[in-house]
MARDO-828630 format. One record per atom (N, C-alpha, C): residue in three letters; x, y, z. Coordinates in steps of 0.1 Angstrom, whole numbers, padded with zeros to 4 digits, always signed. Layout:
// MARDO-828630
ALAXYZ;...
//
This chain:
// MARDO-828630
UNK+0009-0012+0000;UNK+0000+0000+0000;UNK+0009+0012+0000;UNK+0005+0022-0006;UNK+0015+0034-0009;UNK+0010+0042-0005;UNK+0019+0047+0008;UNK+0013+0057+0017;UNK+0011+0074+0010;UNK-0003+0078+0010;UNK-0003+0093+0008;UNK+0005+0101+0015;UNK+0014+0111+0010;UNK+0022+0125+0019;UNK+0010+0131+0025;UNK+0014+0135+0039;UNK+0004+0139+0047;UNK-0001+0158+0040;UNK+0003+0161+0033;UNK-0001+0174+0027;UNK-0008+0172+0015;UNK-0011+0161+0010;UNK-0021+0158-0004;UNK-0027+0153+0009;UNK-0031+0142+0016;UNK-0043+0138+0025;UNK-0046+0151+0033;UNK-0042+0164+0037;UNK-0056+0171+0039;UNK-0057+0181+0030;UNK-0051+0182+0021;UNK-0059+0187+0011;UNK-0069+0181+0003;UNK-0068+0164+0001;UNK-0077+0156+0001;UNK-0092+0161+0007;UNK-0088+0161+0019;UNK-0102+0161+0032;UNK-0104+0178+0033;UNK-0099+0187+0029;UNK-0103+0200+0029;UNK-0111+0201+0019;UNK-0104+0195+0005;UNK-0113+0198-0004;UNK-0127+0191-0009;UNK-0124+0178+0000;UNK-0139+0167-0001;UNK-0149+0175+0006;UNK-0151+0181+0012;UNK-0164+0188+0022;UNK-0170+0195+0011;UNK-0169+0195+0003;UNK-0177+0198-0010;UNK-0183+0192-0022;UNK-0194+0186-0024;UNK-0196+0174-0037;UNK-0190+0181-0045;UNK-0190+0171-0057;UNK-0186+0175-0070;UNK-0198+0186-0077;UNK-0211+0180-0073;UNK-0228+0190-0078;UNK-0220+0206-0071;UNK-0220+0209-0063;UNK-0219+0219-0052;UNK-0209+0226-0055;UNK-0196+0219-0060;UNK-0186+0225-0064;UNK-0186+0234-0077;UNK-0195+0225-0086;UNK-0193+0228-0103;UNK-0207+0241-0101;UNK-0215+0241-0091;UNK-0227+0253-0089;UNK-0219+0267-0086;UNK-0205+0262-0076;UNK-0203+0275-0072;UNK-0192+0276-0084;UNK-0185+0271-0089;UNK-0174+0278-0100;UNK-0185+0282-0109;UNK-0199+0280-0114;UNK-0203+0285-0121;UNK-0206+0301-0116;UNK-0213+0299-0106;UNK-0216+0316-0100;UNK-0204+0325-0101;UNK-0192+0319-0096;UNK-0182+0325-0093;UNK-0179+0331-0111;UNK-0176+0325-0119;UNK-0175+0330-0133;UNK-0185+0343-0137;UNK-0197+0334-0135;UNK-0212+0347-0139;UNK-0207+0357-0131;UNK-0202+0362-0117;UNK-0198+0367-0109;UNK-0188+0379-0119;UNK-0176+0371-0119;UNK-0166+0377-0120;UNK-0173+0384-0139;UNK-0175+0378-0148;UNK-0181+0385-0158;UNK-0190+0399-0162;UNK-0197+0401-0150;UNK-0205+0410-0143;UNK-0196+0423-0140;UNK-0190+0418-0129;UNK-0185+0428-0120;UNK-0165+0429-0128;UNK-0160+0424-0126;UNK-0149+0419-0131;UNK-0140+0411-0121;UNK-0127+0414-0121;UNK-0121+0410-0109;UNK-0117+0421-0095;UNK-0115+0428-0099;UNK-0109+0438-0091;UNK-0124+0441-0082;UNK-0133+0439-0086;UNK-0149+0445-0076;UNK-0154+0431-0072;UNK-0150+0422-0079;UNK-0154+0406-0072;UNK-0150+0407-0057;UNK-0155+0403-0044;UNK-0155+0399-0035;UNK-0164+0384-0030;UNK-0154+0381-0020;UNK-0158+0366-0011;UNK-0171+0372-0008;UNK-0173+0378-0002;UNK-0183+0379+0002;UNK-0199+0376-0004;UNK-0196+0388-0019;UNK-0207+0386-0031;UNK-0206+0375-0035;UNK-0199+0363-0034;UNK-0193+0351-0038;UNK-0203+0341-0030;UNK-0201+0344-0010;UNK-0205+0338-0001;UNK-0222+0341-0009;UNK-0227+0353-0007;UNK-0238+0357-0009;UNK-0245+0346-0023;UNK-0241+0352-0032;UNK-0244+0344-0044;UNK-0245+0327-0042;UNK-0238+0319-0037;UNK-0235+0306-0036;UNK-0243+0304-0025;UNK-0251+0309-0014;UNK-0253+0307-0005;UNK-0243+0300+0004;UNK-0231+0302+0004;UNK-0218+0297+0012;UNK-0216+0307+0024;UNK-0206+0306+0035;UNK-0200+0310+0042;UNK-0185+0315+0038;UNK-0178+0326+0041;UNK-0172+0328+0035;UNK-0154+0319+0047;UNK-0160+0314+0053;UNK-0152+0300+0061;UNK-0148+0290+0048;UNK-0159+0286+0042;UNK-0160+0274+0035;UNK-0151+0279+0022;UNK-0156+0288+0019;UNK-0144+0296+0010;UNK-0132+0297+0008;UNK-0128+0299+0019;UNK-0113+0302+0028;UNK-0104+0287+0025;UNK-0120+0280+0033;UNK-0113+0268+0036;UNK-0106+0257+0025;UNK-0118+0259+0015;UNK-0120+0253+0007;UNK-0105+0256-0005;UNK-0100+0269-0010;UNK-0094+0274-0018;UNK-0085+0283-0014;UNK-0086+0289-0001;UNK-0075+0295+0005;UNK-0076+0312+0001;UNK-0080+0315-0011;UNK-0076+0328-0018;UNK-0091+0328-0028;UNK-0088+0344-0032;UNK-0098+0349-0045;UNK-0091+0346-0058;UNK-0083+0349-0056;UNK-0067+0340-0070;UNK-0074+0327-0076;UNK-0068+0322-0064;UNK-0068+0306-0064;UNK-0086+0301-0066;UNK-0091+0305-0064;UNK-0105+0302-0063;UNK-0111+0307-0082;UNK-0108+0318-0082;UNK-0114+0328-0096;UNK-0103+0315-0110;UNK-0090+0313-0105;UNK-0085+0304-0115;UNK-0093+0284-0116;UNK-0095+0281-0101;UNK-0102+0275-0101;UNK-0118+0270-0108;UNK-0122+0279-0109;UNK-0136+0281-0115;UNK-0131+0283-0128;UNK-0123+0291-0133;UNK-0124+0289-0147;UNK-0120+0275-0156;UNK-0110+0271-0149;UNK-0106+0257-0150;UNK-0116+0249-0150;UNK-0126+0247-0142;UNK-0136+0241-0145;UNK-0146+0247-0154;UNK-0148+0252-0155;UNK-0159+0257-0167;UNK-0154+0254-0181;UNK-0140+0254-0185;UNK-0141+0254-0195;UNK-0146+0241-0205;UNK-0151+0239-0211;UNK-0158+0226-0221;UNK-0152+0214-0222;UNK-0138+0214-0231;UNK-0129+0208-0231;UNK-0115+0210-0235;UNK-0106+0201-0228;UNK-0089+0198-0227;UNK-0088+0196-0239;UNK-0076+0208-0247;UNK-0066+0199-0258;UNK-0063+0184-0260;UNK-0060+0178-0246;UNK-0060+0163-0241;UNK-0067+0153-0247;UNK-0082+0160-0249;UNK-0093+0151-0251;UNK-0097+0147-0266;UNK-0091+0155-0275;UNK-0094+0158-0288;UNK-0086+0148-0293;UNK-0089+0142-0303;UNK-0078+0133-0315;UNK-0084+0130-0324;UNK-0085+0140-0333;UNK-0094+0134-0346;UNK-0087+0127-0356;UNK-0072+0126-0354;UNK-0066+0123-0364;UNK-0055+0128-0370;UNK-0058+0140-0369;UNK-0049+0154-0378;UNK-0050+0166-0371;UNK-0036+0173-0375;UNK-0033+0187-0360;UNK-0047+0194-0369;UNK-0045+0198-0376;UNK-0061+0206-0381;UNK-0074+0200-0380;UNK-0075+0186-0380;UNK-0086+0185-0374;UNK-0091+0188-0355;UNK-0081+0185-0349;UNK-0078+0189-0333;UNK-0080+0203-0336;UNK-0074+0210-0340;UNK-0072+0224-0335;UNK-0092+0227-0336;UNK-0095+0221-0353;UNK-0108+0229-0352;UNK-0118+0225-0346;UNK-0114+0208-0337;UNK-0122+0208-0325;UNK-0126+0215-0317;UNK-0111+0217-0311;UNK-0110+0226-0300;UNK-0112+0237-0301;UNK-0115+0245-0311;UNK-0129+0256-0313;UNK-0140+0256-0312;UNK-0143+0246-0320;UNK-0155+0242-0317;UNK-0163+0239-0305;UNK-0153+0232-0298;UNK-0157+0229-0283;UNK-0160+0245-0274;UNK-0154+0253-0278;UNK-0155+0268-0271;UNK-0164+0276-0282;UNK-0171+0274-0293;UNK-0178+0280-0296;UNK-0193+0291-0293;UNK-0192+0278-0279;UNK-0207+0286-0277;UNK-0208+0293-0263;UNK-0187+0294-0256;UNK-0192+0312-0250;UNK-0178+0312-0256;UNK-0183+0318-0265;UNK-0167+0325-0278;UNK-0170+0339-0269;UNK-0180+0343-0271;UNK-0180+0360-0262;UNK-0176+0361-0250;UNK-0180+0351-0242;UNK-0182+0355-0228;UNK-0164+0354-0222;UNK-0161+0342-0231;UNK-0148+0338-0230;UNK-0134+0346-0233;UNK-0140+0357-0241;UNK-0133+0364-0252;UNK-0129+0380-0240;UNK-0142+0378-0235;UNK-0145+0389-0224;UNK-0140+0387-0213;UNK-0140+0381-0206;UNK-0130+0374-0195;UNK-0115+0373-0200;UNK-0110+0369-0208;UNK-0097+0367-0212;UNK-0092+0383-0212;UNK-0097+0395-0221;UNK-0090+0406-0222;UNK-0094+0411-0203;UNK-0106+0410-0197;UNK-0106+0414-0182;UNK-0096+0405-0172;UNK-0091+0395-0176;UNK-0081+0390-0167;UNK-0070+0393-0171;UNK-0067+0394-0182;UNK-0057+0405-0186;UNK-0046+0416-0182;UNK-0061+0423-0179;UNK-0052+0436-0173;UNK-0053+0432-0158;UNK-0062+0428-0153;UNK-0061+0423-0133;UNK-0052+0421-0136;UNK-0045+0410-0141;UNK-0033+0400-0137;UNK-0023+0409-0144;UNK-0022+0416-0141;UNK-0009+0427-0146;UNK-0010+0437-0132;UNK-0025+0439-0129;UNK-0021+0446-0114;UNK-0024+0442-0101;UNK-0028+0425-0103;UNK-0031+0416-0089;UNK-0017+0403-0092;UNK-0007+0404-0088;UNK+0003+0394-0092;UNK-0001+0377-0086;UNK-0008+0383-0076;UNK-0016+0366-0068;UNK-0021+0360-0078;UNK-0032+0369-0083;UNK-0039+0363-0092;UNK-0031+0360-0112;UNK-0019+0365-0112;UNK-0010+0364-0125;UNK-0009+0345-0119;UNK-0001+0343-0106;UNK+0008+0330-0102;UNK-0006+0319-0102;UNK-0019+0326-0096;UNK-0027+0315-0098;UNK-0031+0312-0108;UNK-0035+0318-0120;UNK-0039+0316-0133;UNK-0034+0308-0143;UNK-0018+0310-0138;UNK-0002+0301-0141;UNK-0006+0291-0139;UNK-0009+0283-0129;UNK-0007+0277-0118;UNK-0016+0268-0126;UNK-0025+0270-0123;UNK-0044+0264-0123;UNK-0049+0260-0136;UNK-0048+0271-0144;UNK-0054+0271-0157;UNK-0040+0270-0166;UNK-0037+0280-0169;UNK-0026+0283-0175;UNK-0016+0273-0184;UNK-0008+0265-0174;UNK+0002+0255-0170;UNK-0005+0243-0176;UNK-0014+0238-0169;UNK-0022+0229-0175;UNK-0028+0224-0190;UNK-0033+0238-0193;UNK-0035+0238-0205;UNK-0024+0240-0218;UNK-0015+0241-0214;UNK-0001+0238-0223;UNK+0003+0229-0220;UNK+0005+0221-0207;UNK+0006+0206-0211;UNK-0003+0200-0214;UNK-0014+0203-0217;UNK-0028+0195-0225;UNK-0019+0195-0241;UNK-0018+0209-0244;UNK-0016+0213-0261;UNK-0003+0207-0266;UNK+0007+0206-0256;UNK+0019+0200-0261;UNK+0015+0188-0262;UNK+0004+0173-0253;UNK+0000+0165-0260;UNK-0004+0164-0274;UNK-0013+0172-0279;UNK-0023+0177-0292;UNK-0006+0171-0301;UNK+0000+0183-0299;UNK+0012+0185-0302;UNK+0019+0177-0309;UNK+0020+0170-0296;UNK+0033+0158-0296;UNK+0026+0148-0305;UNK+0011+0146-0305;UNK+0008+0133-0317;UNK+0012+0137-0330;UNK+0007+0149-0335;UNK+0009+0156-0348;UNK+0025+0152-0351;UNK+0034+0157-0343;UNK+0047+0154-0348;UNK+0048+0137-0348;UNK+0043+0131-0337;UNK+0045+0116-0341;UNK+0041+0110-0354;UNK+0029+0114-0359;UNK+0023+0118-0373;UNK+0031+0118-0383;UNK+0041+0129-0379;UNK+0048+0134-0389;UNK+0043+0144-0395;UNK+0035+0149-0389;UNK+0025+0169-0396;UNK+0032+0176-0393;UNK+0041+0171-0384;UNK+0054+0181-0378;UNK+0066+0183-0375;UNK+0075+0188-0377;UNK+0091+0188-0377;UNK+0092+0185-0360;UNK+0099+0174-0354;UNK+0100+0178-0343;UNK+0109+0188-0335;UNK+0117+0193-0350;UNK+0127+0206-0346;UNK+0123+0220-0349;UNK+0108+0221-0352;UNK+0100+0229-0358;UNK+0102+0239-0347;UNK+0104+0255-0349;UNK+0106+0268-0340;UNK+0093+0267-0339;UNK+0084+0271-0345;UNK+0072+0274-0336;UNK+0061+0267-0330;UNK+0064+0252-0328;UNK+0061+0248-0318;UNK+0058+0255-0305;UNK+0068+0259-0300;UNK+0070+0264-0284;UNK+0062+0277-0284;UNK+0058+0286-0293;UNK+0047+0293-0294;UNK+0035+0291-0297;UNK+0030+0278-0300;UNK+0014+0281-0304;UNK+0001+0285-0286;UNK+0009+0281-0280;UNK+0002+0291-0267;UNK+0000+0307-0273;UNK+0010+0310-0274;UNK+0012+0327-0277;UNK+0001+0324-0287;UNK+0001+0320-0298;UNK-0004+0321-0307;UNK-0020+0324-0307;UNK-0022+0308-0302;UNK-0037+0313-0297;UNK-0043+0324-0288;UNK-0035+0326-0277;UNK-0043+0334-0268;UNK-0040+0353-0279;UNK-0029+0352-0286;UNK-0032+0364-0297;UNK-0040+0364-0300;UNK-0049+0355-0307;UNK-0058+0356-0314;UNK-0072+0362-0309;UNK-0073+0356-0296;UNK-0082+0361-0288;UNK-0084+0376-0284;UNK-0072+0379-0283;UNK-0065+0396-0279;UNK-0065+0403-0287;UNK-0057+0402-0296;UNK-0057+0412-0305;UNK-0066+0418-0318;UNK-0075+0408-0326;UNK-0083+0416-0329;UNK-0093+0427-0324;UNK-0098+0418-0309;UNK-0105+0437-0305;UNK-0100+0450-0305;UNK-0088+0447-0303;UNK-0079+0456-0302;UNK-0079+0465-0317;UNK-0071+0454-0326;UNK-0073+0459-0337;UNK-0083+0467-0346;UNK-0092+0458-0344;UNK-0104+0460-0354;UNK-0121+0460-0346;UNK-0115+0460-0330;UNK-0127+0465-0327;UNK-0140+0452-0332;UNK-0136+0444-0331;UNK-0145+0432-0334;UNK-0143+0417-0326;UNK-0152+0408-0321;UNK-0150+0402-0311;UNK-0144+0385-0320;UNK-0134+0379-0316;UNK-0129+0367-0322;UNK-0138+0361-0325;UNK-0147+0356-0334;UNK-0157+0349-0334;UNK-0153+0338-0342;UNK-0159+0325-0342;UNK-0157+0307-0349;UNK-0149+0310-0366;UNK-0156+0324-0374;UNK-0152+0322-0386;UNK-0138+0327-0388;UNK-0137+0340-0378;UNK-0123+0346-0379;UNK-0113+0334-0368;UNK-0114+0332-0359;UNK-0103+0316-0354;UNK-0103+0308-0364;UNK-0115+0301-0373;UNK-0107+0295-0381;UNK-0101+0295-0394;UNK-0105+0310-0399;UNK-0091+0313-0406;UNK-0080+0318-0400;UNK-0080+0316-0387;UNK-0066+0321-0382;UNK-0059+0313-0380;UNK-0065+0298-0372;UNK-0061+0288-0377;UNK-0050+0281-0391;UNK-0060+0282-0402;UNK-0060+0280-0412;UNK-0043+0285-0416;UNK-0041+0299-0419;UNK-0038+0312-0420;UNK-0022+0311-0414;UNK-0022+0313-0401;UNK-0015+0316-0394;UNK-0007+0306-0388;UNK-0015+0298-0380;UNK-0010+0286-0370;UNK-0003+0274-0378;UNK-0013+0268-0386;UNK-0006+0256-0395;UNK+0005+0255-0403;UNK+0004+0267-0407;UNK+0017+0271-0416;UNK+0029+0277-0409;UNK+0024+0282-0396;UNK+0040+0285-0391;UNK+0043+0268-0386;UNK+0035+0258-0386;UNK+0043+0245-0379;UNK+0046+0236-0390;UNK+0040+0243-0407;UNK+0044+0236-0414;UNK+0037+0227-0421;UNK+0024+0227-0412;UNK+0016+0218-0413;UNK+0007+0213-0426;
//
């Protein structure tokens, strides 16, 4: 029997006091929440309120508003790069749009508002890293790594180690630009366009 390290067993038991129903209710609020208001006006409290929680269980539960706001987004989102394998890096990629197609806005809106937070809340820059962030580039470097097993890809290919950058540009910068929100037809000719061809694809 392989003993658990006593610091994953009560984080274990800290974070079981909460179903999985109960859990996926409050990361939802907490998102609607933060969408609303943004981050910097989000409070535990409006949190506690909203969720019908204590703001103990809060504390207890996630320790921080960081950790907790990266938390929720983590779960909300549809699906992991991970999960996808249609075959081909272009078929994956235009999964993985597709799977976020239907809050392209809401998503699009939260990304430029955590943005600028996380340039002037650094807790919440390390949690985002941390939680979301991190994870979902080792999801994509899986994506990744089949394509080049494939052979769709140079395994010595430079822009590999950017398609992170890549995408979350996409998301950013046309509002910026053009004042228009990323929507399914512009990702996937950006896709198309931009991404495949810098890996060669």
């Amino acid at each position: 029997m392989v003993a658990v390290p006593a610091d994953q067993a009560t984080d274990r038991a800290r974070r079981s006091r909460l179903s999985p129903e109960r859990e996926g209710e409050l990361y939802e609020a907490v998102v609607e929440l933060l969408g609303k208001v943004g981050y910097d006006a989000l409070t535990m409290d409006a949190i506690a309120a909203r969720t019908r929680s204590s703001k103990a269980t809060l504390y207890r539960q996630w320790g921080s508003k960081p950790t907790l706001v990266a938390s929720a987004l983590r779960h909300v989102k549809p699906m992991s790069p991970q999960e996808i394998d249609t075959g081909s890096l272009r078929g994956d990629l235009h999964r993985l749009l597709r799977a976020t197609d239907e809050e392209m806005e809401r998503d699009a809106a939260l990304l430029r508002g955590l943005a600028r937070a996380a340039h002037d809340f650094p807790d919440l820059q390390q949690a985002l890293r941390e939680l979301l962030i991190q994870p979902e580039i080792c999801a994509l470097e899986v994506l990744l790594r089949r394509a080049v097993a494939r052979g769709e890809v140079a395994p010595d290919c430079p822009a590999l180690g950017y398609v992170p950058h890549m995408l979350c540009g996409a998301f950013i910068s046309r509002p910026l630009i053009e004042g228009a929100l990323p929507d399914n037809a512009y990702l996937s000719a950006y896709i198309d366009a931009v991404i495949l061809p810098a890996l060669g694809a």
